[in-house]
N, C-alpha and C positions, 0 to 999 in steps of 0.2 A: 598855131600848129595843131593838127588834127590828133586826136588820141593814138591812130591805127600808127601815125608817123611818130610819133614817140615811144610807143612800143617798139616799132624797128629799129629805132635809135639807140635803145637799151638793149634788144636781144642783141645789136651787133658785136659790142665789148664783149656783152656775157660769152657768146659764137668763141671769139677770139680767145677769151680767159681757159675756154675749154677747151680749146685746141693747143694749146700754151699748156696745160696740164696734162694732157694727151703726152704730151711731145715730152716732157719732161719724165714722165715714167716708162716713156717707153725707148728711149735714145738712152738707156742709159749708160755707155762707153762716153759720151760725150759730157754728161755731167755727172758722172762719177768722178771724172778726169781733175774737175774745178771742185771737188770736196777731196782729195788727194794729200797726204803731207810730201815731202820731199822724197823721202825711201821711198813711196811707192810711186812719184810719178817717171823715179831712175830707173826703178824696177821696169814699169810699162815701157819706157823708151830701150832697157836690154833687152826684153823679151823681143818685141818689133824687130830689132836687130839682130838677133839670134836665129828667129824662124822666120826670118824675110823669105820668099820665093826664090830669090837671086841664090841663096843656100840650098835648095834642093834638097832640104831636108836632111842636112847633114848626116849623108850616109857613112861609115866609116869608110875612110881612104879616098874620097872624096876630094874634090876643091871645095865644095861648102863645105866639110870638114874641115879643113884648112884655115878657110875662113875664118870660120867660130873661133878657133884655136887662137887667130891672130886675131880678133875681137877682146876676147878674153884674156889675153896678154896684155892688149892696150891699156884696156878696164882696170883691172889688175894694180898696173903700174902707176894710172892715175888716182886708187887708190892708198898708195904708199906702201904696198907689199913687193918686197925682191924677189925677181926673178931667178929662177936656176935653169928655168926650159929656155930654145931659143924665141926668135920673133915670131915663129909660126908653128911654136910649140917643140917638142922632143919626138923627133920620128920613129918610129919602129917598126919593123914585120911583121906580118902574117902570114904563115901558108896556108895556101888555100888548096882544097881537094884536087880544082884541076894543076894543079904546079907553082901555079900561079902567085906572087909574092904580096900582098894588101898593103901597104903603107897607112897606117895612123899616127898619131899621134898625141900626149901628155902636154898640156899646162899645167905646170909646177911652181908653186910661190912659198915663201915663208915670210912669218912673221916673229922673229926673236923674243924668245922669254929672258926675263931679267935675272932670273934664278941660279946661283953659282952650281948646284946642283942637282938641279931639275931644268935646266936650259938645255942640256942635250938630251932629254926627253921629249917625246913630240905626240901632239896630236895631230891626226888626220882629218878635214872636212873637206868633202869632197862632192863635186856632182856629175852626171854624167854628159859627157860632151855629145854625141852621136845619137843619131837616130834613127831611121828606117830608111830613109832616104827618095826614092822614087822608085816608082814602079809601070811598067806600060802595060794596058789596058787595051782593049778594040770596044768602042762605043756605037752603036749604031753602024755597025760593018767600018767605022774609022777609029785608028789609031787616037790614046789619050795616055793622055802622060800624068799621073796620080802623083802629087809632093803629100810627101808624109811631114807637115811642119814643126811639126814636133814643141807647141807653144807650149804648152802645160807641161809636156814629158819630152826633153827637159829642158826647155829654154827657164823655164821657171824656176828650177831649181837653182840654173847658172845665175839667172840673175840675182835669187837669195844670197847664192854665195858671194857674188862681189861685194852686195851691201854689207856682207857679214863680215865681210875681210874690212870694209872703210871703218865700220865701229871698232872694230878689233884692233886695227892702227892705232885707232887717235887714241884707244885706252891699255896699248901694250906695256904700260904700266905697270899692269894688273896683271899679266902673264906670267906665269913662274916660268911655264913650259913653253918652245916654240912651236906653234903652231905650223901647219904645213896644210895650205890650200890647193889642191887640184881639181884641174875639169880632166876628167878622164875619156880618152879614144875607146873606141871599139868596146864599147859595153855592151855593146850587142853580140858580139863575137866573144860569148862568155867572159867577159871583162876583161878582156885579152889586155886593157889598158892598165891594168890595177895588178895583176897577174907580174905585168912586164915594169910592173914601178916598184912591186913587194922583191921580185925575184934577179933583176937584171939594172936597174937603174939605180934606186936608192940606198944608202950605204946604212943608214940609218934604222934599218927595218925591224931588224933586231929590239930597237928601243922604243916603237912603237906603243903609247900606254893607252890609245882608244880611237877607234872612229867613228865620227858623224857624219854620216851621206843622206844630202837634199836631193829626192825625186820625187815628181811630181808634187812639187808644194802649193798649186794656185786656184784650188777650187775649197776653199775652209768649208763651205756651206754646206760640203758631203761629209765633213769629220777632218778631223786632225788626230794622228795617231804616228804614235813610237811603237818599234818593235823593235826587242832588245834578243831574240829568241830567248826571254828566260832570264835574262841575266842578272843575277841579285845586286849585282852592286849599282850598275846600272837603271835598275828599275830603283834603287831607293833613290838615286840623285832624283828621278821623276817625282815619285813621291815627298819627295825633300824639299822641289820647288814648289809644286802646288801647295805649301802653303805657306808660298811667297805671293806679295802682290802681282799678279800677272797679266796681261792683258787675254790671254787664252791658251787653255791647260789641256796636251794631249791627252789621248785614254792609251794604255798600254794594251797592246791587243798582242794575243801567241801565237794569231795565224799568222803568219807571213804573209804581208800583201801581193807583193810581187819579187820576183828575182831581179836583184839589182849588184851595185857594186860592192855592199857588206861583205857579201859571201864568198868574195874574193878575201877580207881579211878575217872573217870567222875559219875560214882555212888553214889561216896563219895562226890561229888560237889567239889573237886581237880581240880584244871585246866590243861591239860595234855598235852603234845604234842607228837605224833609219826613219827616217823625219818624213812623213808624207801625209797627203789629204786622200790618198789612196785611188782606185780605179774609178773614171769617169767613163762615161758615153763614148766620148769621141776617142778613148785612148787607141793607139796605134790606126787611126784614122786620117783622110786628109780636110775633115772635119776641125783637128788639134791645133785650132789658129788664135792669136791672141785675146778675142771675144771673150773666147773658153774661161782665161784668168781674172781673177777677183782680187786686183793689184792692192785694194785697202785693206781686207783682209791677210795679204800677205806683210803686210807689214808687222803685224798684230804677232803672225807666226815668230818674224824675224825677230822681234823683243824676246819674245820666249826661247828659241835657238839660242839669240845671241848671251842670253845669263846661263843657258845650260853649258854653251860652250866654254867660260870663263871659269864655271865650276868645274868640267873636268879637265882645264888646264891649271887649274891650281890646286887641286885638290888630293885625295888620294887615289892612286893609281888603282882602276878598277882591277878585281882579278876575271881573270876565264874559265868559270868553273865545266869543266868537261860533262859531267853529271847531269847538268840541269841545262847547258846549253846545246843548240845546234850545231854542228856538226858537217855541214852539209859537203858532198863530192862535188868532184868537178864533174859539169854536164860530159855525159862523152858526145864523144864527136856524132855530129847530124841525128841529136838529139835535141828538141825543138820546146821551150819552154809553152807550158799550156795557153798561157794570156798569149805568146808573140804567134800563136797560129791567126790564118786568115779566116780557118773554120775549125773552130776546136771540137775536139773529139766532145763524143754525145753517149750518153747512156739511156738506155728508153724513149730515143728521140730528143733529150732536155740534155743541153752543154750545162746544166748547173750540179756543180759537185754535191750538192746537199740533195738531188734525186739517187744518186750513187751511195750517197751515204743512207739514206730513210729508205729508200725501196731495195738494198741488198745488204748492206753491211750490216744495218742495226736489224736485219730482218734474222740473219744468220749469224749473228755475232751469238759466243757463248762465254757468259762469266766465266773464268775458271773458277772451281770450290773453295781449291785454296786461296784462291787470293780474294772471295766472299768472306771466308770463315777469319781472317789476318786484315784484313777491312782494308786490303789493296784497293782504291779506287785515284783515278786520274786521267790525261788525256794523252795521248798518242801519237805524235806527228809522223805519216808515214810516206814516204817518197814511191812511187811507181812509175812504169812507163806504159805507154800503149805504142803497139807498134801498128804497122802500116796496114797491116792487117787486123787491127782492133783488140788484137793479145794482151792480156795484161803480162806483161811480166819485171822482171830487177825490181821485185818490193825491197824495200829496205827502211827499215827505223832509223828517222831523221834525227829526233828526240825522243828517248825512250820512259817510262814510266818505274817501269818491273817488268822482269824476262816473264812471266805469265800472261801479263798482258800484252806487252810485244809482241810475245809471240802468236795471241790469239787475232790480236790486228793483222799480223801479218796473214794468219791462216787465211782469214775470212777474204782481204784484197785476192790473194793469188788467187782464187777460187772463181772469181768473177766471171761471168759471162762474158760474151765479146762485145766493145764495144765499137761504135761508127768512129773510122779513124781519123784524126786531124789532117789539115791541110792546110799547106803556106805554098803560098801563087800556083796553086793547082795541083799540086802534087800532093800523096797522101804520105807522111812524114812518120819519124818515130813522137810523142810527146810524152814530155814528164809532167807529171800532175802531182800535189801535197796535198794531201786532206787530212782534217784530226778525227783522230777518233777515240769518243770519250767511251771513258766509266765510269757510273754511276752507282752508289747504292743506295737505294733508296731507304729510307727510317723508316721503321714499323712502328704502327700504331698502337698508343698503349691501350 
């Protein structure tokens, strides 16, 4: 055999070995899949399920709404958690502007604490059921029909929550408190599902000592973050575990990432926590498809969830201090949360709040003296709206510092220029926007 032919003999495996390596880092849904433990390859096959096409993006009041509902009930039940909602969940109302009546609905589960007198205490973990649903489009002068899939936000969250309910079962031992599992309707419709399970459904509400809401759980590799707004008790549980063995330890952040189902029971003066890897790319996109999730990572989550949630079922009842926490109103009507626009409102041409803040706010913000000379410094949380016409107006302090600064936050927002105004499916809307804004004092030099 010739030299030249045994060279091609040898390049051809090499060929192959490198294409085989090729193929290996670049497929990786496919073998990610086969380095999986169990919880996450149940996780992968709920989410699939959950933002299947055949759901349409489980819009509220929907038949893919429905769907999920009766998904998540099956789940649920195959879990070992009892049921209180029906087979296709607990229906409810909406009215809607034109008369019109929405039908959503609550899956509602518990799982019994053993505890003769913290057994009719409860916690709440909860994730949101619904999602944007679909939308029609004209593409090249023809009709297209956009599924908002909602993998990441929040099939992901749902399917944490099932796994979180199976460990939960098998170790309800360890429960003092009964837990109480929902996937909630219409969270898009200002949590109209969470709203109608505090206000109208659950008899229990009253004895509510905390919640946990999974949304958006399925991208770790952006961060993993709790926001408690503030909440001292709360924030020491987080610091309490971290220095437990963990598999991976939120950072507590005070911005609020997103408006979610909390703020239906921070309303209530419930003390809440939410569990998320926060705003991705494709959020509220029909980009938001199973891909999106990083199923071995969320498992890693789910370990960590699962001992925070056993700590504040057995543990002591967090308080809700008014003081230091949020606070937040109910959105009014056909006002349009800033993330859920289709084109959010812009200041200087740039949707990013940190242009709003550096080229106006901190350009015109003014210490107050007093609160220099008494070494007031801290941060700001303040709520505003822009309306249809780019107005700023309704500031209002979300979480407040010191009525000095408050109110110098306050000055400085109303003040604002006009900005470019939001729009969801073409229409120019009201939007609420949250930005913080800090005080600082700086240290002089000696």
């Amino acid at each position: 055999m010739s030299n030249v032919m045994r060279k091609s003999f040898l390049l051809l495996p090499l060929l192959c070995l490198s294409l085989l390596a090729a193929a290996q880092f670049k497929d990786t849904g496919l073998y990610a899949a086969l380095d999986e433990g169990e919880r996450a390859s149940r996780m992968r096959e709920h989410v699939a399920q959950l933002s299947a096409a055949a759901l349409e993006g489980r819009g509220a009041g929907t038949q893919g709404e429905r769907e999920a509902a009766e998904y998540m009930t099956e789940a649920l039940q195959a879990c070992g958690v009892e049921i209180l909602s029906g087979a296709f969940g607990e229906p409810f109302g909406i009215r809607q502007a034109d008369g019109d009546t929405l039908c959503s609905r609550n899956v509602i589960g518990i799982i019994p604490g053993y505890d003769r007198q913290l057994k009719d205490r409860y916690i709440v973990i909860g994730a949101r059921l619904d999602n944007l649903g679909t939308r029609q489009v004209t593409v090249d002068g023809r009709p297209h029909t956009q599924v908002f899939y909602g993998a990441n936000g929040n099939a992901s969250g749902l399917a944490m929550l099932l796994e979180l309910s199976r460990m939960l079962v098998t170790n309800a031992v360890l429960l003092k408190r009964t837990v109480v599992v929902a996937a909630f309707g219409a969270s898009r419709c200002d949590q109209a599902g969470v709203w109608y399970f505090l206000n109208r459904r659950f008899e229990g509400a009253s004895r509510i000592d905390a919640m946990l809401n999974l949304d958006a759980v399925g991208t770790l590799s952006r961060g993993f973050y709790a926001y408690t707004a503030s909440n001292a008790d709360l924030n020491a549980l987080l610091v309490r575990l971290a220095g437990t063995l963990q598999p991976v330890q939120p950072d507590i952040v005070s911005r609020e990432p997103f408006v979610s189902d909390h703020r239906a029971f921070y309303a209530r003066e419930i003390p809440s926590v939410l569990f998320t890897t926060g705003l991705y790319p494709e959020y509220n996109s029909e980009k938001d498809t199973p891909s999106v999730v990083e199923y071995g990572d969320m498992e890693r989550e789910l370990e960590y969830v699962y001992h925070y949630a056993v700590e504040l079922a057995c543990g002591q009842a967090p308080r809700f201090n008014p003081v230091t926490d949020v606070k937040p109103r109910r959105r009014q009507e056909g006002v349009v949360a800033y993330q859920d626009c289709d084109a959010k409102p812009s200041f200087l041409g740039s949707t990013d709040p940190g242009i709003f803040l550096s080229k106006w706010v901190y350009v015109y913000l003014k210490y107050p003296q007093e609160a220099v000379r008494e070494g007031i410094q801290g941060r700001v949380l303040v709520d505003f709206v822009i309306d249809e016409k780019g107005r700023v107006a309704d500031v209002r302090v979300a979480r407040g510092v010191h009525p000095l600064l408050d109110a110098e936050a306050v000055r400085v927002i109303a003040a604002s220029p006009d900005w470019k105004p939001g729009r969801l499916r073409g229409a120019k809307v009201r939007t609420e926007l949250t930005v913080e804004v800090e005080f600082r004092l700086e240290r002089r030099k000696k």
